[in-house]
LUMFI-536060 format. One record per atom (N, C-alpha, C, O): residue in one letter; x, y, z. Coordinates in steps of 0.02 Angstrom, whole numbers, padded with zeros to 5 digits, always signed. Example, Ala and Ser with C-alpha at 12.3 -4.5 7.8 and 13.67 -1.06 7.14 Angstrom:
REM LUMFI-536060
a+00660-00284+00390;a+00615-00225+00390;a+00660-00165+00390;a+00712-00166+00423;s+00642-00112+00354;s+00684-00053+00357;s+00645+00002+00394;s+00670+00057+00402;
//
This chain:
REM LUMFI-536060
x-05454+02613-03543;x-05445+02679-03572;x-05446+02673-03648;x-05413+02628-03674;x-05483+02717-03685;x-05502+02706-03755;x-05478+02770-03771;x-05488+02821-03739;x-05444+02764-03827;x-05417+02830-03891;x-05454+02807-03928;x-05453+02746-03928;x-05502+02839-03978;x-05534+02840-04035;x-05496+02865-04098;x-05519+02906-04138;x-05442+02839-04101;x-05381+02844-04169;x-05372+02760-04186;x-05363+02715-04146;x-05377+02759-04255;x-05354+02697-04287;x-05293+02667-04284;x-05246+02705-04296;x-05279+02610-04272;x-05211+02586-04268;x-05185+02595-04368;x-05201+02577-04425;x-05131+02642-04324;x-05084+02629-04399;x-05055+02552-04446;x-05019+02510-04416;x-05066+02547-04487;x-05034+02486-04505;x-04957+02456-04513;x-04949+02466-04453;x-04940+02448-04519;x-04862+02407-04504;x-04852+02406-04589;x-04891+02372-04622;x-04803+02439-04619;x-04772+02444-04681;x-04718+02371-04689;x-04682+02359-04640;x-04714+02336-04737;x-04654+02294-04715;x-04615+02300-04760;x-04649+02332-04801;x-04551+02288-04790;x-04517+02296-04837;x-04545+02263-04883;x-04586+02221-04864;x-04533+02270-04959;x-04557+02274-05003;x-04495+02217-05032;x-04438+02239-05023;x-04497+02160-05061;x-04430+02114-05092;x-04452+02117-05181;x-04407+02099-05219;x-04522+02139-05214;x-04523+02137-05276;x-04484+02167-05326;x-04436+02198-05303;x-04489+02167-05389;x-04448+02196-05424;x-04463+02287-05430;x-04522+02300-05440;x-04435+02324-05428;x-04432+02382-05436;x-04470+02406-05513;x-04450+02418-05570;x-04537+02404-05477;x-04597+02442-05543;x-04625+02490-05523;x-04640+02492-05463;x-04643+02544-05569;x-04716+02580-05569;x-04741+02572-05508;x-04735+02617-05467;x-04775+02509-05491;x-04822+02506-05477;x-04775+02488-05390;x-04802+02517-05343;x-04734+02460-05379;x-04692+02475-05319;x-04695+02541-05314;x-04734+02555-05268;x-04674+02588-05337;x-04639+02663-05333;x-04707+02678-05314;x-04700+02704-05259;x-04776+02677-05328;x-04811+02727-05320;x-04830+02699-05242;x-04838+02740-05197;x-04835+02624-05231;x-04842+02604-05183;x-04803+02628-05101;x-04825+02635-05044;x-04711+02637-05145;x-04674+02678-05083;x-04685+02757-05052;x-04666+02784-05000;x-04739+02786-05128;x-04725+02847-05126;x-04811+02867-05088;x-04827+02921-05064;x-04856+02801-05092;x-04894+02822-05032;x-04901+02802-04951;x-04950+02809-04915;x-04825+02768-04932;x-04829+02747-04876;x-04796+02797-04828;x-04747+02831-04843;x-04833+02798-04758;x-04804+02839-04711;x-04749+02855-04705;x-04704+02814-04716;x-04735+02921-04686;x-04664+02949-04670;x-04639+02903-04601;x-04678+02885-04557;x-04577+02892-04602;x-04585+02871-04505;x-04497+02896-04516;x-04454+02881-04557;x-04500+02943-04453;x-04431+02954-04422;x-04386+02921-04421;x-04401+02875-04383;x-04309+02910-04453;x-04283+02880-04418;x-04231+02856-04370;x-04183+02820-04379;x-04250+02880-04323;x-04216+02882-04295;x-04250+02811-04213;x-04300+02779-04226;x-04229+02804-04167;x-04273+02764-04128;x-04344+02759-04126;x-04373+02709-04147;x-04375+02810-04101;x-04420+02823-04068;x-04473+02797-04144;x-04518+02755-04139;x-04457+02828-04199;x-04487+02825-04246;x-04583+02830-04256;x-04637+02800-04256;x-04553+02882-04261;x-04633+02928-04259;x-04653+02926-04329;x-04619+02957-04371;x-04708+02889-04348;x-04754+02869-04418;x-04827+02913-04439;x-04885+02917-04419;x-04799+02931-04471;x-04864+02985-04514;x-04945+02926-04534;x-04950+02877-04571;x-04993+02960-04491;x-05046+02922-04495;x-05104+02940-04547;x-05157+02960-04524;x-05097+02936-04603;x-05122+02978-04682;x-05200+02971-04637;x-05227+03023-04620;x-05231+02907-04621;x-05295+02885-04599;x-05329+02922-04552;x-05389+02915-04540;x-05283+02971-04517;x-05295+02996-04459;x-05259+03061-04459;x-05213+03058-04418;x-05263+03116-04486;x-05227+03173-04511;x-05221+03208-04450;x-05245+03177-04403;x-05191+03274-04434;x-05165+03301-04363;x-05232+03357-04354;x-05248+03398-04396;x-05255+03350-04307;x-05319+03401-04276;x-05285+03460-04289;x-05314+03499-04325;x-05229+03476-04269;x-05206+03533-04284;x-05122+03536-04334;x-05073+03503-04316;x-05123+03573-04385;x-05051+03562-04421;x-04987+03546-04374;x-04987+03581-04323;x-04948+03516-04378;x-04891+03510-04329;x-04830+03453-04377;x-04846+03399-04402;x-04796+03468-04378;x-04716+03406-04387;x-04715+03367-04370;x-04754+03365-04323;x-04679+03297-04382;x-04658+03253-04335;x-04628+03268-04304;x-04602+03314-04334;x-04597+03265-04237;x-04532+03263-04179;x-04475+03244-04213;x-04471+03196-04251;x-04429+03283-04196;x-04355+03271-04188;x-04362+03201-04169;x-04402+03179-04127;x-04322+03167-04204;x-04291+03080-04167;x-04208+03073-04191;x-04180+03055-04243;x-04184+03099-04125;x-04114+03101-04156;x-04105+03027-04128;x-04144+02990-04097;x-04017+03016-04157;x-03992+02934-04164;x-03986+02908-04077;x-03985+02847-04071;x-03983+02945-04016;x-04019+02962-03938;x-04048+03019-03917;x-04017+03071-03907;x-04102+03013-03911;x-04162+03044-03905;x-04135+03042-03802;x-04108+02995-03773;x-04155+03106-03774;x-04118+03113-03714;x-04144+03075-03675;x-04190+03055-03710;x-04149+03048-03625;x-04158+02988-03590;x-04157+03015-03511;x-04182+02981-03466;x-04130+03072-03501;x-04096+03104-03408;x-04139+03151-03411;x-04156+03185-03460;x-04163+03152-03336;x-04170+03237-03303;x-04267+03221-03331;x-04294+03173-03359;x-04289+03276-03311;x-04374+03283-03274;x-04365+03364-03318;x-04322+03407-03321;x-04420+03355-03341;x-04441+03416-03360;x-04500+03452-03338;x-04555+03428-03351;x-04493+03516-03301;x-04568+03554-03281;x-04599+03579-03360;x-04570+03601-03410;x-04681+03563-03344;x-04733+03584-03396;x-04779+03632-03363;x-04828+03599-03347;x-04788+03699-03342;x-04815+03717-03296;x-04893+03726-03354;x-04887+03761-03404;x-04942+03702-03343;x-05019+03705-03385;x-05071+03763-03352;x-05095+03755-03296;x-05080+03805-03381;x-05129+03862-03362;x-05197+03846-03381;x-05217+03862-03437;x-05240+03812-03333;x-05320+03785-03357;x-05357+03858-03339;x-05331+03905-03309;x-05414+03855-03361;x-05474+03901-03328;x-05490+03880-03250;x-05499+03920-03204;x-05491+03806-03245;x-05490+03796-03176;x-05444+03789-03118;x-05456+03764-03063;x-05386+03815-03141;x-05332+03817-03094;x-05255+03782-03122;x-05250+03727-03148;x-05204+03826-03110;x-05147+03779-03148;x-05116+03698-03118;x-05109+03676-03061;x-05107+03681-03159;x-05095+03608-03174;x-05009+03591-03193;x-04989+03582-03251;x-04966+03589-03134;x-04922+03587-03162;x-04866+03524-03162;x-04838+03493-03117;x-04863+03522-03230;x-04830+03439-03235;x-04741+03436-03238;x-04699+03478-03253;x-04737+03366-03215;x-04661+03362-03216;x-04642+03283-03257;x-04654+03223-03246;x-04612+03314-03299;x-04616+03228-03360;x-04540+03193-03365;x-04487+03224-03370;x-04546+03133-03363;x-04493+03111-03335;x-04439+03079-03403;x-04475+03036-03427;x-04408+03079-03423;x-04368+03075-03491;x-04325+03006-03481;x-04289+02980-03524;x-04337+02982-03417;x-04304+02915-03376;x-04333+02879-03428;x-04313+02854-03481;x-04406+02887-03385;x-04464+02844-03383;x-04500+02822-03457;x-04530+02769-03463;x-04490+02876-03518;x-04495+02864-03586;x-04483+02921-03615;x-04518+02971-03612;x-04428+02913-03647;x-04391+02961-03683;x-04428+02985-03757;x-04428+03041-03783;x-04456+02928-03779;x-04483+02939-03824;x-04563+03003-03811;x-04572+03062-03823;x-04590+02966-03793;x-04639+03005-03747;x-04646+03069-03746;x-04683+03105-03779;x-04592+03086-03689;x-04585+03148-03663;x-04557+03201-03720;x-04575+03259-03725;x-04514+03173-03756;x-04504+03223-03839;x-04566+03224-03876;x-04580+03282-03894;x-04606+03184-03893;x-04672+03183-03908;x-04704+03256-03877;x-04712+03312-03902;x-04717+03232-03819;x-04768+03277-03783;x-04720+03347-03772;x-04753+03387-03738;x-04675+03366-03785;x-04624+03446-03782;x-04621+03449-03852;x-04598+03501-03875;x-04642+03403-03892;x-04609+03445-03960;x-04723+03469-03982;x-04739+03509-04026;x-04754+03446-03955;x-04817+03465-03983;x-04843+03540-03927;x-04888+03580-03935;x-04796+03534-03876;x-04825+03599-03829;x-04786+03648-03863;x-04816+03700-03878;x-04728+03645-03879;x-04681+03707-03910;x-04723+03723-03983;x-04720+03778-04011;x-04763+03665-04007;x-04799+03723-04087;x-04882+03726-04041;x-04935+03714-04069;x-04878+03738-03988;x-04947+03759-03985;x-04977+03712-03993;x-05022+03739-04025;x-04993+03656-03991;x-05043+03611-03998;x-05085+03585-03946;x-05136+03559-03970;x-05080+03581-03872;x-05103+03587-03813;x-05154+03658-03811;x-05209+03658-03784;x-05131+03705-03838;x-05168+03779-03817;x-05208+03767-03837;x-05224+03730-03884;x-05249+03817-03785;x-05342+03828-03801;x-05373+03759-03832;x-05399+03756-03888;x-05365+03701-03787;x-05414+03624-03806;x-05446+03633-03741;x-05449+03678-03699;x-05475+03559-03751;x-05532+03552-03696;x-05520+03506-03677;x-05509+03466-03722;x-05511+03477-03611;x-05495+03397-03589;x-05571+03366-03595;x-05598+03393-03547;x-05617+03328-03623;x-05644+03297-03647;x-05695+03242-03612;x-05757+03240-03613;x-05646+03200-03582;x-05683+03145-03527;x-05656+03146-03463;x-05596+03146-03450;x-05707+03145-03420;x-05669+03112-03339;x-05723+03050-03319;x-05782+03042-03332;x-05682+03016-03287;x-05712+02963-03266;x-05714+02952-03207;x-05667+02975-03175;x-05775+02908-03161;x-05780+02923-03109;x-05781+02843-03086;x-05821+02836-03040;x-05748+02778-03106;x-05784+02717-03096;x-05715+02716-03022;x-05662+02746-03016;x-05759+02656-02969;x-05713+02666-02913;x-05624+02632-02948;x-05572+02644-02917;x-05624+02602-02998;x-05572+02570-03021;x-05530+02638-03082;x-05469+02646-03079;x-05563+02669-03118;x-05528+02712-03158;x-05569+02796-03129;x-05630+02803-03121;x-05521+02847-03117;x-05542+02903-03098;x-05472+02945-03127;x-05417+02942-03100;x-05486+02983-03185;x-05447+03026-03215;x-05465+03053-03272;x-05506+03024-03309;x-05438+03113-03287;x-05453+03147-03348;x-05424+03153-03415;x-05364+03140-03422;x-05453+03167-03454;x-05388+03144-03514;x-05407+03213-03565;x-05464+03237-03563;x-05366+03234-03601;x-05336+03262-03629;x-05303+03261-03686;x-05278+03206-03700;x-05293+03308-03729;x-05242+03325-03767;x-05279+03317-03836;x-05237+03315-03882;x-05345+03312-03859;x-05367+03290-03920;x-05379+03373-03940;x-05407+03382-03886;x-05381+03434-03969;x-05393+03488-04007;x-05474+03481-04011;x-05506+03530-03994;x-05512+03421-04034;x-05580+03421-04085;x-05610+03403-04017;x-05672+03400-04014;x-05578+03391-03965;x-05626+03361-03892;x-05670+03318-03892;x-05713+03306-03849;x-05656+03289-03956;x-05729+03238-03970;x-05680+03148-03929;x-05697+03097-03899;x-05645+03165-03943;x-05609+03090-03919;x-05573+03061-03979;x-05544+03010-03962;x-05564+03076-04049;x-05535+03039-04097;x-05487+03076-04119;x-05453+03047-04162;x-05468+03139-04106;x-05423+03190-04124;x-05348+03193-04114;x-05335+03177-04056;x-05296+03206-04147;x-05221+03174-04134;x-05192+03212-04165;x-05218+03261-04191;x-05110+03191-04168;x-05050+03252-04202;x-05038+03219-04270;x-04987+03230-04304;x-05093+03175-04290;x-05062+03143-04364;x-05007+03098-04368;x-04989+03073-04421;x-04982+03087-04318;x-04935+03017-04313;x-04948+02986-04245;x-04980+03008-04197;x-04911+02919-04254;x-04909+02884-04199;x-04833+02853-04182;x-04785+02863-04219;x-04831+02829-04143;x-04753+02814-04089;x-04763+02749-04063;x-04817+02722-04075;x-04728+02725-04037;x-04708+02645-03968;x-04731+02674-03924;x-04732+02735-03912;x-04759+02613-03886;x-04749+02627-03817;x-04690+02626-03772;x-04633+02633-03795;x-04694+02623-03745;x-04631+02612-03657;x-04668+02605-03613;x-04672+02655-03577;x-04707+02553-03595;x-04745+02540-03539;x-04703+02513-03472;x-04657+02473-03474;x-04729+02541-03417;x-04725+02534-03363;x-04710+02461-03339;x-04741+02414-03363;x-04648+02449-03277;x-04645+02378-03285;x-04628+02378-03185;x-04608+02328-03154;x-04640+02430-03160;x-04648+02448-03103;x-04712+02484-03064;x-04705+02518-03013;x-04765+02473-03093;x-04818+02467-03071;x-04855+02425-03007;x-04857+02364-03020;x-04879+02440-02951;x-04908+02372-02910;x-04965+02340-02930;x-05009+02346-02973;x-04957+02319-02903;x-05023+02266-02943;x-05074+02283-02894;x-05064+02315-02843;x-05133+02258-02915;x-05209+02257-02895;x-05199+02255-02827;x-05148+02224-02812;x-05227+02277-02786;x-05258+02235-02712;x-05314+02207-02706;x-05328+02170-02659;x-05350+02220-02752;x-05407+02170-02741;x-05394+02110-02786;x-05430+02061-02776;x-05345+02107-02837;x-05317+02060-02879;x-05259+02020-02887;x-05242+01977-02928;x-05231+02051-02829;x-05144+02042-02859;x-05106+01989-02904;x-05051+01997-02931;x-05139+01948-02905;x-05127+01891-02948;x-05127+01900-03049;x-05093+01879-03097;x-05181+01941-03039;x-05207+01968-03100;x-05186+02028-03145;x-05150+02069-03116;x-05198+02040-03195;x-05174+02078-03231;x-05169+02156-03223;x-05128+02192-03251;x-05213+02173-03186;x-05204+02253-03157;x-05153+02265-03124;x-05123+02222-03092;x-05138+02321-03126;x-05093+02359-03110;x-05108+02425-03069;x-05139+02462-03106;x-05099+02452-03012;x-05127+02515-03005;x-05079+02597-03029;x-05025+02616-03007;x-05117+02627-03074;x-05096+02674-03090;x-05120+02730-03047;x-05175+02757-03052;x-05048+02748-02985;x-05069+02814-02940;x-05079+02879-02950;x-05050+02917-02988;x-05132+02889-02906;x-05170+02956-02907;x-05070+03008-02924;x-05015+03007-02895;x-05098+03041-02982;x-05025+03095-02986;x-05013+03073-03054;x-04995+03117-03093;x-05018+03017-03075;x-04995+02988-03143;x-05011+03016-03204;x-05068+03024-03228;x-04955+03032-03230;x-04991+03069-03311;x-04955+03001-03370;x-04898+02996-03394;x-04993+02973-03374;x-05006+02937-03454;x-05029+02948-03524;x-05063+02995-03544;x-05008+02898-03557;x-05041+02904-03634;x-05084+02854-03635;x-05079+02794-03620;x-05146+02903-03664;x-05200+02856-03683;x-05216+02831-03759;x-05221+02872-03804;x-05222+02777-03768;x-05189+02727-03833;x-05259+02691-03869;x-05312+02693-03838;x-05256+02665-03926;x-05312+02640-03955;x-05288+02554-03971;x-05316+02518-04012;x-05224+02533-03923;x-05197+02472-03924;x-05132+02498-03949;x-05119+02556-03962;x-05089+02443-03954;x-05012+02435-03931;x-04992+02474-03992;x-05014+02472-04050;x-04924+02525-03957;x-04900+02572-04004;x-04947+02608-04042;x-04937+02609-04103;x-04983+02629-04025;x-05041+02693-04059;x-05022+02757-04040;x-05006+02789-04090;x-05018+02786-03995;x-04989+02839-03945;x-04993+02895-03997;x-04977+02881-04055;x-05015+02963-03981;x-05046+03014-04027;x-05002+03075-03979;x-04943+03088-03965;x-05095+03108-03962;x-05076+03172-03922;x-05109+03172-03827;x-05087+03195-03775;x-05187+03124-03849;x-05209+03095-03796;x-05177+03071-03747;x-05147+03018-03757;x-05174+03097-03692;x-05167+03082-03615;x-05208+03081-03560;x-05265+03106-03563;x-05183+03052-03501;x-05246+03057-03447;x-05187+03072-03387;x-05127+03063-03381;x-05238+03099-03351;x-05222+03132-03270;x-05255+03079-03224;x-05311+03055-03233;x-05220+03067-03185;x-05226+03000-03148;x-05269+03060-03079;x-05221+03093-03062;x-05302+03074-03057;x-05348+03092-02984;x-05351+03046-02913;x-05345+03060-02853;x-05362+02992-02947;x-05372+02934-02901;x-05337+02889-02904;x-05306+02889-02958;x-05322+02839-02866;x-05277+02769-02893;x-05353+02730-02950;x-05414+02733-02952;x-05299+02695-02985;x-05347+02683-03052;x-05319+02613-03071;x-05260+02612-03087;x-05361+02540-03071;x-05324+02490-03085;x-05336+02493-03160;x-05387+02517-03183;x-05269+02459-03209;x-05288+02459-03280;x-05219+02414-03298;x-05176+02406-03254;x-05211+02386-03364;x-05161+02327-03369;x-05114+02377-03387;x-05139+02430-03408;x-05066+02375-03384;x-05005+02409-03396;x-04989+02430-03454;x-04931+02445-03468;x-05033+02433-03490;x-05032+02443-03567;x-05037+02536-03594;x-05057+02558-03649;x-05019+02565-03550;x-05015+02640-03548;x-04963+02689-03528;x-04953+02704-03469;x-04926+02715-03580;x-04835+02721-03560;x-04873+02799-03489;x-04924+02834-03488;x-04805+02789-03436;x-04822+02827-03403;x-04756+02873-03409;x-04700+02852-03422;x-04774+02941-03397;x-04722+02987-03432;x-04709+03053-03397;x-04680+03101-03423;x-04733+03051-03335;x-04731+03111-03276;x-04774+03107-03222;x-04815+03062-03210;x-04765+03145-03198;x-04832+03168-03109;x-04863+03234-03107;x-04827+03282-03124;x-04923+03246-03088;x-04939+03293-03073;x-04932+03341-03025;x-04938+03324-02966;x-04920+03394-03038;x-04888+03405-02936;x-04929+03437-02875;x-04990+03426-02879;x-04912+03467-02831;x-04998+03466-02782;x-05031+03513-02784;x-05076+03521-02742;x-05019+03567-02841;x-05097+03625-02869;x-05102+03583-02918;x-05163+03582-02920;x-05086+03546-02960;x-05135+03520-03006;x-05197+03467-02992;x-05250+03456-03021;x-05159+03437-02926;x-05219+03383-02897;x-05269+03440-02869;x-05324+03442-02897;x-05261+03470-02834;x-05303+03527-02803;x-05351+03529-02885;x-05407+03505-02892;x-05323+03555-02923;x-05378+03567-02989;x-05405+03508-03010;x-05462+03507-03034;x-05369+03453-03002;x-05395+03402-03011;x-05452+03378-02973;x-05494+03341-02998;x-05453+03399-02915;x-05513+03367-02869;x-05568+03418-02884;x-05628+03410-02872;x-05535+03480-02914;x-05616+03525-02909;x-05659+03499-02984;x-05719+03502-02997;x-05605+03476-03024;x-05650+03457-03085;x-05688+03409-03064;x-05747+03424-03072;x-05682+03358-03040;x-05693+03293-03020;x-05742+03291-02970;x-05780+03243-02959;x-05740+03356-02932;x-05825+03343-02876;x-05845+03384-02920;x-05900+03400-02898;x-05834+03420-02985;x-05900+03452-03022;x-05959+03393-03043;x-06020+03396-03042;x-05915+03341-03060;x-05947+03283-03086;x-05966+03288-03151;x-05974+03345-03172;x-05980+03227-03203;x-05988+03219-03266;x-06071+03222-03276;x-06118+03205-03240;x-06069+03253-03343;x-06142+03259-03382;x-06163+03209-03378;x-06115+03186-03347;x-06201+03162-03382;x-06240+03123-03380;x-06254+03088-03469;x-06287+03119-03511;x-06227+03034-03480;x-06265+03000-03544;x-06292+02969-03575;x-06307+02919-03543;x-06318+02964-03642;x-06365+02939-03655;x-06429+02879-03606;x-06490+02880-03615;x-06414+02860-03585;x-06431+02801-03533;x-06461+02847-03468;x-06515+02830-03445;x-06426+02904-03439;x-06436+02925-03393;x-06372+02907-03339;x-06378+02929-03282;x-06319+02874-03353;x-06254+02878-03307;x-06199+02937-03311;x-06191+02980-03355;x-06176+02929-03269;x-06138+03006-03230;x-06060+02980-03239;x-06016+03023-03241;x-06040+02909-03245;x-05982+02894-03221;x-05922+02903-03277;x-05864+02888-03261;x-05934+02921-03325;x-05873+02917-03398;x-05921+02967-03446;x-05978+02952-03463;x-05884+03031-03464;x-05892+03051-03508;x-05866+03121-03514;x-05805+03129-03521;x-05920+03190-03512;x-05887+03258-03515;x-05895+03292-03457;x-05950+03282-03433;x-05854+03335-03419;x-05843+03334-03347;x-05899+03410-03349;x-05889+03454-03390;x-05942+03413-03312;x-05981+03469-03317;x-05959+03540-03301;x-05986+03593-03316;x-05879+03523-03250;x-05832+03586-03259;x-05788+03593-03317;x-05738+03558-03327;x-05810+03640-03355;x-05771+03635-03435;x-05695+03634-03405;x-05683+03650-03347;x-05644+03611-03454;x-05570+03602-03420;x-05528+03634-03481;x-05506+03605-03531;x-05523+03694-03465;x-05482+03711-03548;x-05393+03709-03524;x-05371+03718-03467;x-05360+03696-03580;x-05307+03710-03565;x-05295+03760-03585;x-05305+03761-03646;x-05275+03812-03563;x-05251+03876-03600;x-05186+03884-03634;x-05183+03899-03694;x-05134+03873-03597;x-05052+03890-03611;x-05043+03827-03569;x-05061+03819-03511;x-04998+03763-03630;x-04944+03708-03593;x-04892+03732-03612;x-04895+03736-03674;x-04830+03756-03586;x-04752+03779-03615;x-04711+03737-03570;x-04726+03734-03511;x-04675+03713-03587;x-04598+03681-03557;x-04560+03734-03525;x-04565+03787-03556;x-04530+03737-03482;x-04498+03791-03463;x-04433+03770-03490;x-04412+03713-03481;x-04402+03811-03522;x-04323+03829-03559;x-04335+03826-03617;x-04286+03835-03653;x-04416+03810-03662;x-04429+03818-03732;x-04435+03888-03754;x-04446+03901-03813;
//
């Protein structure tokens, strides 16, 4: 799974003497929250759409499942995100649906390979490189099964229902997500952060026998799903 966002760089403390030329240096480095979760302003990669960083209080809530009920053109999609499972995460993804930033996008790619089958989401520009202007940690999954055709090996199967973040490598994490359709083997390197529930798979399967455009090359299996997938309205219920 590929995010087309740049990895942010890693700021490190600074031990020189306090100059000019320090100060201008502090005063162009990313904002980052601080609180845990620590959400970092990505100057390189500005927000598709205006939005804040997230709240990161000193515990960021950790209990309880939250319903996201998603109103597509092709049928609602309604998610349940788990605050267990990554706390960080799931404030992420409720603090960008409460300013509107989910509304009226386009989910972008579906993929059809017998190993990855899901859709992804959440970029505004639908091109695939589009984000909220910062980035976060992961919390990757450490209860995952492993392969059956591998088990030995590094896959992991991510089950049909799974809603993840899709990443451009470790701790990148934006606005991009994917909808798991199918069981999907992939290394565990993708925080998982809710389920889909059973009208969203229903919408999920109708996107998915629409089947993908076809590209450059002439393959069908990864790219833009020929049933457009808009999201209309994502709201949290109690926001």
């Amino acid at each position: 799974m590929k995010r087309l966002l740049v990895t942010t760089l890693a700021i490190g403390a600074l031990c020189a003497a306090f100059t000019p030329a320090a100060q201008a240096t502090q005063a162009a480095a990313p904002t980052t929250t601080h609180g845990a979760c620590q959400y970092t302003e990505t100057p390189d990669e500005p927000a598709a759409r205006p939005v804040p960083l997230p709240p990161d209080p000193r515990h960021t809530p950790d209990r309880g499942k939250v319903d996201v009920p998603v109103i597509t053109n092709q049928g609602l999609l309604p998610l349940k995100l788990d605050r267990a499972e990554a706390p960080c995460t799931v404030q992420s993804f409720l603090h960008l649906a409460r300013h509107g930033f989910f509304n009226n996008t386009t989910c972008h790619r579906l993929t059809a390979y017998p190993t990855l089958q899901v859709l992804q989401c959440g970029d505004p520009t639908a091109t695939g490189e589009g984000g909220p202007g910062y980035s976060f940690r992961d919390e990757l999954p450490t209860d995952l099964p492993p392969s059956t055709t591998n088990p030995s090996g590094p896959g992991r199967i991510y089950s049909r229902g799974l809603v993840a973040m899709a990443n451009a490598g470790p701790n990148t994490n934006g606005s991009q997500f994917f909808l798991v359709y199918g069981d999907s083997t992939l290394r565990p390197d993708y925080t998982v952060f809710g389920t889909v529930g059973p009208l969203g798979l229903r919408t999920l399967d109708r996107v998915a026998a629409g089947g993908i455009e076809p590209n450059e090359d002439g393959t069908a299996v990864d790219g833009t799903p020929v049933r457009k997938t808009d999201l209309e309205l994502v709201l949290p219920l109690g926001l």
